[in-house]
N, C-alpha and C positions, 0 to 999 in steps of 0.2 A: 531238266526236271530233277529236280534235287532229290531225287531218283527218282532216274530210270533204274534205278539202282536196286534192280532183284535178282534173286538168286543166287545162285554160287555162279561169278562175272567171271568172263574171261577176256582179259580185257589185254589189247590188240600192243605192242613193244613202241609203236611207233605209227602212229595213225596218219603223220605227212610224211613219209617217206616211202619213194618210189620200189614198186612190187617187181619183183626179179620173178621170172618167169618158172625156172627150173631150176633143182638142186638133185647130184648126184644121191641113187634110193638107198645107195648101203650106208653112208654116215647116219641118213635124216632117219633111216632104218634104226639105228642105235640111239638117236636121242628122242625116240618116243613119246619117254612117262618121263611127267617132271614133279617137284613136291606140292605140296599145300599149302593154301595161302589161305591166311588167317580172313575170319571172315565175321562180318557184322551185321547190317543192312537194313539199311535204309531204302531198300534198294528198291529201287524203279529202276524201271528198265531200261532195257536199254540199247543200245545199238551195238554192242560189244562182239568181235566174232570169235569165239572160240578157234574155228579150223584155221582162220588169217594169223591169229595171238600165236598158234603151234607153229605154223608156219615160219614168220618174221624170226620168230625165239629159237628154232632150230639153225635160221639161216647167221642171227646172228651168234651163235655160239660155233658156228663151222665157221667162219670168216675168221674167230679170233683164234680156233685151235689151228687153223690154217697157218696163220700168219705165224703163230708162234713155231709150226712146224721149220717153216721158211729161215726162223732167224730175224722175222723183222720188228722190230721193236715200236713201227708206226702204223698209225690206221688208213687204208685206202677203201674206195670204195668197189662191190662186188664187182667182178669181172671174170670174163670166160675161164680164163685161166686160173684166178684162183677159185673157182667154182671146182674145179677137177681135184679132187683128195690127193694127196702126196703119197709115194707108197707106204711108208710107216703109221698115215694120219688113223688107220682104224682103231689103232692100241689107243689114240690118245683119245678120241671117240669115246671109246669105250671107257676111259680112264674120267673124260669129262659126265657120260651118265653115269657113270655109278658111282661120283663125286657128291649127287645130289642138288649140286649148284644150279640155278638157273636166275634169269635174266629177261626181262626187269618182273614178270610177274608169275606168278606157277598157278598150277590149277589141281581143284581140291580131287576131279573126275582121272587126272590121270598120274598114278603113281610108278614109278619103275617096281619092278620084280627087284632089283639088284639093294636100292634104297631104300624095301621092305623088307628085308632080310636084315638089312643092317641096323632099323628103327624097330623092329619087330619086340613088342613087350607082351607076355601073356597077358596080363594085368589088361592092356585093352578088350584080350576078348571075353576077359571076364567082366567089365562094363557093360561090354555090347552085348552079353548072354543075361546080365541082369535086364538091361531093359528091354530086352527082345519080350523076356517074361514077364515084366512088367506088364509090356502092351497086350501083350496073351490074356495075359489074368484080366487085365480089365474087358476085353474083348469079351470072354466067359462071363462076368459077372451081366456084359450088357445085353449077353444074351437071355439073359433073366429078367424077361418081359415083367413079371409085378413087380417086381427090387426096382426095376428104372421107373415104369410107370407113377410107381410112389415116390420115389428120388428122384424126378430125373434132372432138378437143378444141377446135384452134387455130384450126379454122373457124368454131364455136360461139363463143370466145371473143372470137376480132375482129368475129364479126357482134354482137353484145353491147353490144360498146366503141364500133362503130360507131353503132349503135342510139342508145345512151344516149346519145352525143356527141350524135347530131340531136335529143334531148328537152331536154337541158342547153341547147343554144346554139338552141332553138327562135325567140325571138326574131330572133336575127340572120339564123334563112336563113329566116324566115318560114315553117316546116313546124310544123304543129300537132301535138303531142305527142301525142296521139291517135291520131291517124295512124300516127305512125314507129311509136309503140307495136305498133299492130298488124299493121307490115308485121313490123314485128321479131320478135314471136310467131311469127307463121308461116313465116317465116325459117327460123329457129333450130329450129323443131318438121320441114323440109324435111331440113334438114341430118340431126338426129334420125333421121327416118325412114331416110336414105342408110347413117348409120353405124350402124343397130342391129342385132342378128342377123338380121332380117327386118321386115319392115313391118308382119305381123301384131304383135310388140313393140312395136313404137312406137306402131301406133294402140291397143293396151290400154292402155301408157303416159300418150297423150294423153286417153283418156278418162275415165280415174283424176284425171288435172289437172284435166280442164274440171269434172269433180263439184265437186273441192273448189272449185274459184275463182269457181263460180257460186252457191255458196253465200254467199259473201262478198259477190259482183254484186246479188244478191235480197236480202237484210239491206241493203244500203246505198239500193239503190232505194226501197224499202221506207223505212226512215225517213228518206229525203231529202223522198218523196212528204207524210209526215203531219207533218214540221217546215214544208215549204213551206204545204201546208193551214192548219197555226196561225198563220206568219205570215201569211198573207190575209186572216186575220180580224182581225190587230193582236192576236195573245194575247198577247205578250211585253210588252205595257203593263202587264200586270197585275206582274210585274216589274219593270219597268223605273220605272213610276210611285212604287215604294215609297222612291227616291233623293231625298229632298229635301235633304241637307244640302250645302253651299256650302262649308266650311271645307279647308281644299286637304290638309290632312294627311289629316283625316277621310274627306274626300272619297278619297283615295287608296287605305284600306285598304277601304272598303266597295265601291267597284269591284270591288278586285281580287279579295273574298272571295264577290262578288252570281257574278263571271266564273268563281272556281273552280267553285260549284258547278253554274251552268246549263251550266258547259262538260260536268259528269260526268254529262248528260244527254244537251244536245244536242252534236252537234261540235264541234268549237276554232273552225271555221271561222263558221257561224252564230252561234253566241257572238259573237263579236268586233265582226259585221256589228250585232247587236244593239245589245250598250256602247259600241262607238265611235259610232253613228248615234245614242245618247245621251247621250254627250259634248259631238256638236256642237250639240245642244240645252239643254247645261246650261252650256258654259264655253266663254265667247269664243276665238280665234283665236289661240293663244298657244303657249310654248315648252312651260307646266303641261301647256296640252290634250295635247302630244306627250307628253310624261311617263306620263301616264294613260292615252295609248294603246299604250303600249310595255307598261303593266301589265296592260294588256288580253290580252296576246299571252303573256307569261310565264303569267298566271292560267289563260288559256284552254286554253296546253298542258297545264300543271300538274293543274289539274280532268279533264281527259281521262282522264288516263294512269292513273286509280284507279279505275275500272269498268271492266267488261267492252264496254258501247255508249260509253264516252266518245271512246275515238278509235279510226281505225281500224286501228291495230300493234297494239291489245289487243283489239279484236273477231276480231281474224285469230287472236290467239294464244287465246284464248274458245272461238273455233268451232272450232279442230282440235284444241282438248284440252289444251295446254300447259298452259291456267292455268284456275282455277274461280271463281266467281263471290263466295263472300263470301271464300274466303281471299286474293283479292285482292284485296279493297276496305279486308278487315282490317289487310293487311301492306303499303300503298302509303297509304292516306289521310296517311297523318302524314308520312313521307316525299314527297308529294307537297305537303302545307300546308307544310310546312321551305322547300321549294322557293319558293315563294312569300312565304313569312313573311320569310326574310331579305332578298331585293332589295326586299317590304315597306319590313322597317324600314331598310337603308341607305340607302335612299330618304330616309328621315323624316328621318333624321340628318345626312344629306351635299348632299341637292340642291337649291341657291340657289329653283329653280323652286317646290317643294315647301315649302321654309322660308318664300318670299314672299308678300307681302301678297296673298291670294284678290281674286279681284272677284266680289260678287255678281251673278246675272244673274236675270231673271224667271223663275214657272215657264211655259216655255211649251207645255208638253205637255199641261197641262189642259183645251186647246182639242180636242185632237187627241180625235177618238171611235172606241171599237173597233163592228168590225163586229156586227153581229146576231147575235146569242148567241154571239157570241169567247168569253166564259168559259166555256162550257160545250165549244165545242171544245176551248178550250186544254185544258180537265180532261183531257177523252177522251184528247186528243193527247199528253201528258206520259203518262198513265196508260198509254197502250197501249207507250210506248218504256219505262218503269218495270216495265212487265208481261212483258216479252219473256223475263229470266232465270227471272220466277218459271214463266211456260210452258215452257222448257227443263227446269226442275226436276220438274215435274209430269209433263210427258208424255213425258220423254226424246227428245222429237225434234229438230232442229236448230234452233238458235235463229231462222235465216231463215221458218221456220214462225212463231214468233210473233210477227214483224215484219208479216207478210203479214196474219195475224190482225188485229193492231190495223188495218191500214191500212184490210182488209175493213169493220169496224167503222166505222171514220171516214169510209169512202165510204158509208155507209148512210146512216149521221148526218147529215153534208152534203146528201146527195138531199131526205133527208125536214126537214129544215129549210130549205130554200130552194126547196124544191119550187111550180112555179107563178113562182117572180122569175125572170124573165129577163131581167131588168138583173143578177145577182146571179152569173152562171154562174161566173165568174172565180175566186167562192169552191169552186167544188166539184172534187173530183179529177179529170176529165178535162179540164181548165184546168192545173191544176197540174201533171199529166204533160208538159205540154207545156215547164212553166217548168222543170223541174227539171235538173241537170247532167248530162244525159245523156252529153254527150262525153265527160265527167271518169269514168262508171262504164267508159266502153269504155279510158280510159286504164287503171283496173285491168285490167282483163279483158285488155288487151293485155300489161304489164307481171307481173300473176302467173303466166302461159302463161309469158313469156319464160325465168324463174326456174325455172320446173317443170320449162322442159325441159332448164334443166343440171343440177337435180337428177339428170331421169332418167338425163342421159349420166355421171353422176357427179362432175362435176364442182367442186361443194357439196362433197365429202365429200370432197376431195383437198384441198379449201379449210381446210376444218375438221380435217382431219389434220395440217398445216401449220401453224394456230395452234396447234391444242394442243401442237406439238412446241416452238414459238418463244415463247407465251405462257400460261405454263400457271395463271394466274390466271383463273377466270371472271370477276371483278369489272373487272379487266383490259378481258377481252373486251366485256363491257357496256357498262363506259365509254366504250369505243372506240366503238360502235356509236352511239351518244348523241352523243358528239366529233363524227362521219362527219353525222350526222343533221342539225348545223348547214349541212350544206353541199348533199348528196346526200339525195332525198327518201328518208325513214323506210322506205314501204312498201315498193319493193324487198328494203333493206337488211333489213327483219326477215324479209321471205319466204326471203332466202335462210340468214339466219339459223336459218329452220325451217326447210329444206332439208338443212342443215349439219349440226344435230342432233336425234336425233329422241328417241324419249321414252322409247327405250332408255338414251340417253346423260345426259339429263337428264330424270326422274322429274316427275309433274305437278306444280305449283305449289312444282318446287324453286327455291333462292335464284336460278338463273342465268335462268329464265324471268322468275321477279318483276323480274329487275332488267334484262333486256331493255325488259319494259313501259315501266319505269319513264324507263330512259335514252332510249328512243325518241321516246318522246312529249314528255319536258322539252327534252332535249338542242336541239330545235330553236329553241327560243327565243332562242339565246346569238348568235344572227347575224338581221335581221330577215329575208334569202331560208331561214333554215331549215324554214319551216313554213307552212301554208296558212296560218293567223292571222295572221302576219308581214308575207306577201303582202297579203293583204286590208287592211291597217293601214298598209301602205307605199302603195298606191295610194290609198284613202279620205283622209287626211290629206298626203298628196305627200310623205313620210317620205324624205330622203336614207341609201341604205347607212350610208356614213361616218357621218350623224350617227347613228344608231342603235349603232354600233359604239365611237363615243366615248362617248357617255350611257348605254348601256344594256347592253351585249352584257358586261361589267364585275361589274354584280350580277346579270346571268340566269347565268353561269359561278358566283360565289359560291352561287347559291341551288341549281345544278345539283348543285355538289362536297358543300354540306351535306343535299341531300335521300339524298345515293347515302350518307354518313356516316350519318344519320339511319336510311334503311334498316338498313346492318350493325348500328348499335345495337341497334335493336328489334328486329332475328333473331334476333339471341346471345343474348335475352333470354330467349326461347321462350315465345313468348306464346300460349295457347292457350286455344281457347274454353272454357269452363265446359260440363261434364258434358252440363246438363240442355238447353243451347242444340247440340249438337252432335248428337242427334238430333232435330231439327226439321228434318222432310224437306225445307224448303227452304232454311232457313238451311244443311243442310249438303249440297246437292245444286250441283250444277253448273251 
């Protein structure tokens, strides 16, 4: 899901490689806090574990100081013995966190004492002191029940701006996006409440929002929970293992085609952690390997944005109706493969990287073993997020029901196959609740509130009366949104896109919905901060903006303009199911 990709991610070093039990508590004691990682988002969420990402990143920063304590200049894998610290290894411990270095991904929640002393500028807390008082002052002003009641557009709207400004520039004043999210929801639903005919309106108002946006909350929980379950058990080996070939052209389009499709299952976001963490298992340290992972990121949004669970702009626009489940898989898979097929082949044809001589490398993944019956979770686990549209079709209930479903399923599964190990707990779902992005779902939850509630003051729909007066092309307006999505996370932008118009104005699974989907979920690709993939790709590989923007941001634009081309082709074409498939209650149910 071309994101799962919310919140500030913590996303996992090495998602198929097998989990070492125990590490000595005085090194992993000293490498704690690690720095900040630039942050963008597009972000749906995701399956991402913070405490496993600490974890792996600790372990593999003690294997390399290890080794280097020893003298050896080669990599082996973790072993009792060198798990044991050498007597001099606490100085170099110490010497490696207060270095500030980490590997492959840092996080924005845990900073060292030692590498804040050393980054330490007044200058930041006097940002962070301005707009502490910023939000004060406005706070104060919103307590002045007639000022809002008489405004309360322009007070909704600067509390908005203000809001999003502290999620955008989270890095710099150190405020977790989560957070501002949620003060900013409740903000903005205060104000609401001051300026609505009465307070009985706004709290039915509000309550009307918290339905829909918890439906979204419970779907993504949901399969954040049964993606992180499969990864525990290393199912994406089964996957991942079927890449043997070396050949760098070759190599390039079966990445990028293995990423479309596990992205149209699981999120953009997981996807990517998957293929790039088998990247750095198949291809040395190179400019190719960046290449690959850029394709990684184009694929992963591309695969999203053509199912209904691929990412979450099209799960949002799924669950309140907008769009149906095979007519959009119908009328985006090709348009979404174009997307992907041409920065493909301009790739093949134009990039030095791509044209030059491969280096083979061993397989080294052979070594690596999936946990105790991983294939048969993975089955379940794939199966039950595959299963979700066809229970929506069946029972007519919301699709967060059949999320829940499988998840139920998969915690049963898990009990009674490791039932009695208790070395093994890690594998089973109340382990995994504890890994999974929980911040990242309170970002939605904070962020669709925020939306909902300028819906309700109207403000949406002044917005949308406006374009249509200035931009009277839908294809226009979608592209824009897709344009925007490079920069400004996707989920907002489509919430209030579905706020803007509703299904009055645009009819279900008409052209302007499908091509919402479509541009929401691609469009992020064309800059690396547009999308949780991007993110995760830029921190795992140390990906510079700029060079991203020279190499790659070039054909993700080209495959963006041809997939939106591609789409108006195949509309005008009016391609429609065959008779006898179109009452097949689930092929043509929702």
């Amino acid at each position: 899901m071309a994101s799962f990709a919310i919140g500030t991610t913590h996303v996992p070093t090495a998602h198929l490689f097998k989990r070492h039990e125990s590490l000595p508590p005085s090194p992993v004691a000293l490498l704690r806090a690690r720095p900040s990682l630039p942050s963008s988002e597009s972000l749906f969420g995701s399956s991402l574990s913070g405490a496993r990402s600490s974890r792996l990143l600790r372990r593999d920063i003690l294997a390399r100081a290890e080794e280097k304590a020893k003298g050896s200049s080669s990599s082996s894998s973790f072993s009792a013995e060198q798990q044991q610290p050498q007597p001099n290894s606490e100085k170099r411990f110490e010497d490696i966190a207060s270095s500030g270095s980490c590997d492959p991904l840092c996080s924005v929640d845990e900073v060292s004492s030692q590498e804040f002393e050393v980054s330490y500028q007044p200058k930041t807390d006097l940002v962070k002191a301005l707009a502490i008082f910023a939000a004060a002052a406005t706070g104060a002003v919103a307590i002045n029940h007639s000022w809002v009641a008489a405004n309360q557009d322009p007070a909704m709207a600067i509390l908005f701006v203000l809001g999003y400004a502290g999620i955008i520039f989270e890095e710099s004043l150190a405020f977790n996006k989560s957070g501002v999210g949620l003060l900013m929801a409740v903000s903005l639903w205060v104000v609401r409440s001051i300026g609505a005919p009465s307070t009985d309106v706004a709290v039915s108002e509000l309550r009307h929002a918290s339905a829909e946006v918890s439906e979204i909350v419970f779907f993504l929980l949901g399969a954040m929970t049964i993606v992180e379950i499969v990864d525990a058990h290393q199912g994406f080996k089964l996957v991942t293992d079927n890449i043997t070939t070396r050949k760098p052209r070759t190599l390039l389009w079966v990445v990028g085609f293995v990423t479309f499709f596990l992205s149209s299952i699981l999120d953009n976001l997981t996807s990517t952690i998957v293929m790039v963490s088998l990247l750095r298992k198949l291809v040395p340290p190179s400019e190719y390997r960046k290449i690959l992972g850029a394709v990684v990121v184009i694929a992963a949004n591309a695969g999203g944005a053509w199912t209904p669970i691929g990412d979450v702009t099209t799960t949002m626009l799924w669950i309140h109706g907008q769009i149906s489940t095979l007519q959009t898989m119908k009328d985006l898979v090709i348009p979404s493969a174009v997307s992907l097929a041409v920065p493909l082949a301009l790739m093949s044809l134009t990039s030095s990287e791509v044209n030059g001589k491969g280096q083979d490398s061993a397989d080294v993944l052979a070594s690596e073993q999936m946990a105790p019956r991983g294939q048969l979770v993975f089955s379940v686990g794939i199966g039950a997020l595959i299963f979700v549209p066809v229970f929506k079709a069946l029972t007519g209930l919301p699709p967060y029901m059949g999320m829940l479903l499988g998840l139920g399923v998969l915690w049963i599964l898990t009990d009674a196959i490791h039932y009695g190990e208790s070395e093994r707990q890690g594998l089973k779902v109340p382990q995994a609740l504890s890994r999974i992005d929980t911040q990242g779902a309170l970002f939605f939850l904070g962020i669709l509130l925020s939306v909902s509630s300028l819906e309700a003051a109207g403000l949406l729909r002044e917005l949308a009366n406006y374009l249509d007066a200035h931009i009277p092309s839908i294809e226009l307006i979608a592209g824009s949104i897709g344009v925007v999505s490079a920069i400004i996370d996707n989920v907002p932008l489509v919430a209030a896109t579905m706020g803007m118009y509703d299904l009055t104005s645009f009819p279900r699974d008409s052209e302007f919905w499908q091509l919402v989907a479509f541009c929401a979920g691609t469009g992020g690709s064309m800059l690396v901060i547009g999308s949780a993939a991007g993110v995760a790709f830029m921190g795992m590989e140390k990906v510079d903006f700029f060079w991203y923007l020279r190499k790659v941001s070039g054909f993700a634009f080209a495959g963006y303009a041809a997939g939106i081309a591609a789409y108006l082709a195949v509309h005008n074409l009016n391609i429609s199911l065959p008779t006898t498939l179109a009452h097949v209650p689930f092929l043509s149910g929702s």
